[in-house]
N, C-alpha and C positions, 0 to 999 in steps of 0.2 A: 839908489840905496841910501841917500840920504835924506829921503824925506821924510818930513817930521809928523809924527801924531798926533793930533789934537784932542783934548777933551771934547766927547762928545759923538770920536769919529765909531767908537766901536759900539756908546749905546746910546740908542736913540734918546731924542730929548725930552717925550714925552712919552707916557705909560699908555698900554695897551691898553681897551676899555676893557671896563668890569676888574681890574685891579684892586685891593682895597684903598679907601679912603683913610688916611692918615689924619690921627686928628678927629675923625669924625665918632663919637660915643655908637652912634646911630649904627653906621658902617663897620665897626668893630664888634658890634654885638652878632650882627648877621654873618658877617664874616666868620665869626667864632662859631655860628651856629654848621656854618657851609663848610666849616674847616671838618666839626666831627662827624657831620655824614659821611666827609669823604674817606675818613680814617677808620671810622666803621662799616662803609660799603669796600674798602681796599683789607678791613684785618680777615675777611674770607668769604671766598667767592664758591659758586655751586655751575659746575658742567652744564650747560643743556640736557646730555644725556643726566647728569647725576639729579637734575631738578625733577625728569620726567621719569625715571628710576623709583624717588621717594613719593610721587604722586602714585606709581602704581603699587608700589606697595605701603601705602598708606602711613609711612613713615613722617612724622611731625617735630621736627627737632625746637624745644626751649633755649631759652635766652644763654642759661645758664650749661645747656648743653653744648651752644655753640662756643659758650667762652672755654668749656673744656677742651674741645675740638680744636681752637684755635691757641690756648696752650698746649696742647700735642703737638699742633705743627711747630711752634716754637723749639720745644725739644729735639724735634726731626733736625731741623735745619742747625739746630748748635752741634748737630753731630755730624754734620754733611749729607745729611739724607734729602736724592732727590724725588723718589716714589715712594709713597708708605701707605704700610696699610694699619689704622686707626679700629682697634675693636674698643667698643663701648659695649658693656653688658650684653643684649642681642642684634645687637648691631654693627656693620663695618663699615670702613671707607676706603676709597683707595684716594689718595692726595697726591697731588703736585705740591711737593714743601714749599720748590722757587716761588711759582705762585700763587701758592695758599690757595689754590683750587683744589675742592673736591672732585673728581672723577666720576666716581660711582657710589651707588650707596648699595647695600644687602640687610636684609634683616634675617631675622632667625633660621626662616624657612628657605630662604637660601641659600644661605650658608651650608648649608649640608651636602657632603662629597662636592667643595667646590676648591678647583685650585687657582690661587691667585698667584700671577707672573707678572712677569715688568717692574717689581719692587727694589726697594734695597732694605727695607730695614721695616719694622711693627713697631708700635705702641700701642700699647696697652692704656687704654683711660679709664681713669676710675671715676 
């Protein structure tokens, strides 16, 4: 029980590969570039079933769709919401707030006489 710790004991001495380069213009630029994919393929992700859902019904979501999409899930999650269902104009979602996955998609024509379960809460996106 008395022995002692050293620097060094808890983290390794040297960095894992592919860590960024400190110091480097080069490696800081790339770095920056690999930091926003990550942050834009993590701010919302799409089910297999929800990918293959909007292919069959020929649903084509824009840029500016998806950043409303993904301020919706924003608002879910500030309220404790862990399943929701996101209408946009003719269209729905069902989401995973936790993690900002999409589930499923419907458009217009399905939506009709359809009941959504497993929720807790709607938003409405304009």
């Amino acid at each position: 029980m008395t022995d002692h710790m050293k620097i060094g004991q808890l983290y390794p001495a040297t960095l894992p590969p592919g860590n960024v380069r400190i110091g480097s213009k080069t490696g800081a630029a790339s770095s920056e570039k690999n930091f926003q994919q990550v942050l834009s393929e993590e701010t919302l992700k799409f089910s297999h079933h929800a990918e293959l859902r909007l292919k069959q019904r020929g649903i084509q979501l824009e840029p500016e769709q998806l950043r409303k999409i993904g301020s919706a899930l924003d608002k879910a999650a500030a309220k404790g919401a862990k399943d929701s269902l996101l209408i946009m104009n003719d269209l729905a979602l069902i989401a995973n707030v936790r993690n900002r996955t999409i589930v499923t998609a419907m458009d217009g024509e399905s939506l009709r006489d359809n009941v959504f379960t497993h929720i807790d809460s709607a938003v409405v996106v304009s």
